[in-house]
ROLODREN-739229 format. One record per residue (C-alpha): x, y, z. Coordinates in steps of 0.5 Angstrom, whole numbers, plus 2048, in hexadecimal, padded with zeros to 3 digits. Layout:
XYZ ...
END
This chain:
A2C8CF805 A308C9801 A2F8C2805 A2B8BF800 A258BE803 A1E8C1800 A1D8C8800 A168CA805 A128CF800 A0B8D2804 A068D57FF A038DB7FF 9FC8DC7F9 9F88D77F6 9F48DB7F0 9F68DA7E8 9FD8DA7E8 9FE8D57EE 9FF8CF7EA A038D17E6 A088D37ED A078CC7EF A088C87E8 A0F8CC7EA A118C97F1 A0F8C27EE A148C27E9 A1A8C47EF A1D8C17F5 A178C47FA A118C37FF A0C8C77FF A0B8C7805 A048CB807 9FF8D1803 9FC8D6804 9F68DA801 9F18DF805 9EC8DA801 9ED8D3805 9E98D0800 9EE8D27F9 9F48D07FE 9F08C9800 9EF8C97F8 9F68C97F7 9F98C57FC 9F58BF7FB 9F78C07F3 9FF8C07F4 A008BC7FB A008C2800 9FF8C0807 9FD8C680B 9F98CB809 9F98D380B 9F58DA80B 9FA8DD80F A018DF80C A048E0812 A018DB816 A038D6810 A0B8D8811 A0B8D8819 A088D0818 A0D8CE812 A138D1813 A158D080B A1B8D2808 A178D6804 A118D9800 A0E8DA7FA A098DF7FA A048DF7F5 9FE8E47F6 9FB8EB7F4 A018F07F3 9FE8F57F8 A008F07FE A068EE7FB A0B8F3800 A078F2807 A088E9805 A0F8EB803 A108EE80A A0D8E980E A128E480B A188E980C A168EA813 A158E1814 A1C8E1810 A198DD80B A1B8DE804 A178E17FE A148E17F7 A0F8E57F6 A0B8E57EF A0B8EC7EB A0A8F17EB A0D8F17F2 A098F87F5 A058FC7F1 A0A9027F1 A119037F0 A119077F8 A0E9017FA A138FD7F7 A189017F9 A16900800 A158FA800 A1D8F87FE A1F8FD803 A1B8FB809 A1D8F4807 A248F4806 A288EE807 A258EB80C A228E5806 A228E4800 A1E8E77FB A1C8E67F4 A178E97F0 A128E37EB A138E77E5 A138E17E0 A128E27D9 A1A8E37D8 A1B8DB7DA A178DA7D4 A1B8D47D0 A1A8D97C9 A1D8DF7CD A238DB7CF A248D87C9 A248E07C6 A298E27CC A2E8DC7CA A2D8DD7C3 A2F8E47C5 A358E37C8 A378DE7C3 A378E57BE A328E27B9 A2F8E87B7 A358ED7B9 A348F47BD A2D8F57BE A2A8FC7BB A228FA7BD A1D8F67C0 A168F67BF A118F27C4 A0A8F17C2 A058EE7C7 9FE8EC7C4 9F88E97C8 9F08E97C8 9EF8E97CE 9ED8F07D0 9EA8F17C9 9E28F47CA 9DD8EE7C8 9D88F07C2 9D38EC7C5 9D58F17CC 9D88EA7CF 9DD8EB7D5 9E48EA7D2 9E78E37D3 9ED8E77D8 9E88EB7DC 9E48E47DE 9EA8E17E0 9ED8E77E3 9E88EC7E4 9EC8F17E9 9EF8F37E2 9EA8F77E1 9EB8FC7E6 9F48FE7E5 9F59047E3 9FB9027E1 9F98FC7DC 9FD8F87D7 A048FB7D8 A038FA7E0 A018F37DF A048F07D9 A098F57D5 A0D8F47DB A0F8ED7D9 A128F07D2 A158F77D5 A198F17DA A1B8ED7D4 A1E8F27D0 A228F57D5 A238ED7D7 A268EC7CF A288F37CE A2B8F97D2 A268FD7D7 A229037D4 A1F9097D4 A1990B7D3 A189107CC A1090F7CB A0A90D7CC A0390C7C9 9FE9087CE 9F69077CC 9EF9037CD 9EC9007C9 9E88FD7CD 9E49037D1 9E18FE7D6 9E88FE7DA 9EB9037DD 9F29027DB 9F69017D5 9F58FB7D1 9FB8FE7CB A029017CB A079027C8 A0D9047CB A149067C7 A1B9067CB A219087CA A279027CC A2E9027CE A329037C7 A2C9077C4 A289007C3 A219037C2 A1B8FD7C5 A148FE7C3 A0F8FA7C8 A088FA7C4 A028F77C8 9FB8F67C7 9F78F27CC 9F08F37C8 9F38F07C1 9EE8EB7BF 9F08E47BB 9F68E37BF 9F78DE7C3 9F38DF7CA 9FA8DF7CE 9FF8E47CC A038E37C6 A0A8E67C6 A0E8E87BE A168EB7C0 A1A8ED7BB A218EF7BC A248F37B6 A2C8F27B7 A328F47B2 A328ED7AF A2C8EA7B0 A258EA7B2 A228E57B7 A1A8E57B8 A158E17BD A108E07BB A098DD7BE A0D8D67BF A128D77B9 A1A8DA7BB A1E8DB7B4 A238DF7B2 A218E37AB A288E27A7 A278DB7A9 A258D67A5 A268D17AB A1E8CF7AD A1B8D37B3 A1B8D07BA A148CF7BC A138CF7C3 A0C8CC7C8 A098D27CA A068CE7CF A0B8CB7D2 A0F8D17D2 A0A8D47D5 A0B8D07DC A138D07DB A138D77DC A0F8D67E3 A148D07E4 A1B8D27E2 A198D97E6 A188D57EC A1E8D07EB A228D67EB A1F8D97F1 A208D27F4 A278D17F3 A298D87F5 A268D77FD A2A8D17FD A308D37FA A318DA7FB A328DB7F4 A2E8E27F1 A278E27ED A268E37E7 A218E87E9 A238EB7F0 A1E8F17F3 A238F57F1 A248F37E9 A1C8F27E9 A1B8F97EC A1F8FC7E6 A198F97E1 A148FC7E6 A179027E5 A169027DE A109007DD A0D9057E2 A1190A7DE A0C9087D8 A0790C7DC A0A9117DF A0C9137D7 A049117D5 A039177DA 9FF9117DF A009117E6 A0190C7EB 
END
């Protein structure tokens, strides 16, 4: 569709992230027209916040009723397929958060179940970062040559055991956390995995170390993964989300070595080191809604236009399949 009116956008999950979605539609020429949630209460919560003016608990009963041009589906990732086939069968189009199922196969299915019978876009955000898109064009603009490394380092506190035995602040905030088999690198080292290959080249994967810190947990909250990429560029993705003294949200440092130059991201800085051009400082606030907002303006110019998305099922199906190789190289299975 392309004849200048609102796209009509229905809404699938009210939990934490939700805020951030919504923030997002605000920003592009859309209505929402209707939430859904099986907790009436978060979507009643919701709605009264951002103007929605109908409330579900059913999905499918929501898009039967509205009819909209499309749906964003914000929920837990074990209900991301069957929504995501619900709407194929309604022919509405869709985004779904990330990770879009638990498992490489379930994905698999899901796109070949699909097919091209809607749109279909994966929420996979963190590339849409302002700092990233200023490290791609700097890339292309050839400031730092032909890369040779890249090192992401993540860093939070939010898992780190309490002295005083506490719940860490990420498991009051999202207590299912506790029980991934498959933590960190699932949750939130796939967002790094997918801006590598985003700014570089695709991967394989060479090594890697996973631990626990935290014993409370029965997943992972360290990794540290080492990949080899297209022209022999070596990447190191190290991350700890039991680090304390970071900031309480995920702090990402990048480094790219290349044969002229070496450009670093930094908590908020962006510089290059033979530079003596001051470093670019980014909001890391502000950044962190932009990524939620230029994803979904993305999604949204590509189901009036037709044009392709920047992370397609297909595209994003690559990242899923690097990170559960993670695992497959740490001997831990699905």
């Amino acid at each position: 569709m392309n004849d200048g009116t609102n796209l009509r956008v229905a809404f699938a999950g009210a939990g934490l992230m939700s805020q951030f979605h919504l923030n997002g539609w605000s920003e592009v020429d859309a209505d929402i027209v209707a939430i859904c949630d099986p907790v009436a209460e978060k979507a009643e919560r919701r709605a009264n916040e951002y103007g929605i003016p109908a409330v579900y608990t059913e999905f499918a009963r929501m898009l039967e009723d509205t009819r909209p041009d499309a749906v964003d589906i914000a929920t837990p990732v074990d209900t991301h397929a069957d929504l995501v086939r619900i709407a194929a069968d309604h022919g509405i189009h869709a985004c779904s958060q990330k990770p879009v199922t638990p498992t490489v196969a379930e994905a698999e299915s899901l796109i070949a179940d699909v097919g091209d019978a809607i749109r279909f876009m994966v929420h996979e955000n963190f590339r849409w970062r302002p700092h990233y898109l200023q490290m791609g064009e700097w890339l292309r603009e050839g400031r730092i040559g032909q890369i040779t490394h890249a090192r992401m380092t993540v860093r939070s506190p939010g898992l780190a055991p309490s002295p005083d035995g506490s719940t860490p602040p990420d498991l009051i905030r999202q207590p299912y956390l506790a029980t991934f088999k498959r933590l960190i690198t699932f949750e939130l080292l796939i967002h790094q995995l997918d801006v590598l290959r985003s700014l570089l080249s695709e991967f394989e994967v060479v090594s890697v170390e996973m631990d626990r810190i935290n014993k409370d947990l029965v997943g992972e909250d360290v990794a540290i993964i080492v990949m080899r990429g297209e022209n022999g560029v070596t990447a190191v993705v190290d991350g700890s989300m039991s680090a304390p003294g970071y900031p309480a949200r995920p702090s990402d440092r990048l480094e790219l070595i290349g044969t002229k130059d070496t450009m670093v991201f930094d908590r908020n800085k962006l510089y290059l080191v033979g530079d003596d051009v001051p470093p670019v400082e980014h909001d890391l606030a502000a950044n962190f809604q932009a990524c939620f907002t230029n994803a979904i303006r993305d999604f949204a110019n590509g189901v009036r236009t037709g044009e392709p998305f920047w992370t397609d099922r297909l595209d994003n199906l690559k990242s899923l399949r690097l990170m559960e190789r993670c695992y497959e190289v740490a001997g831990i299975a699905p």
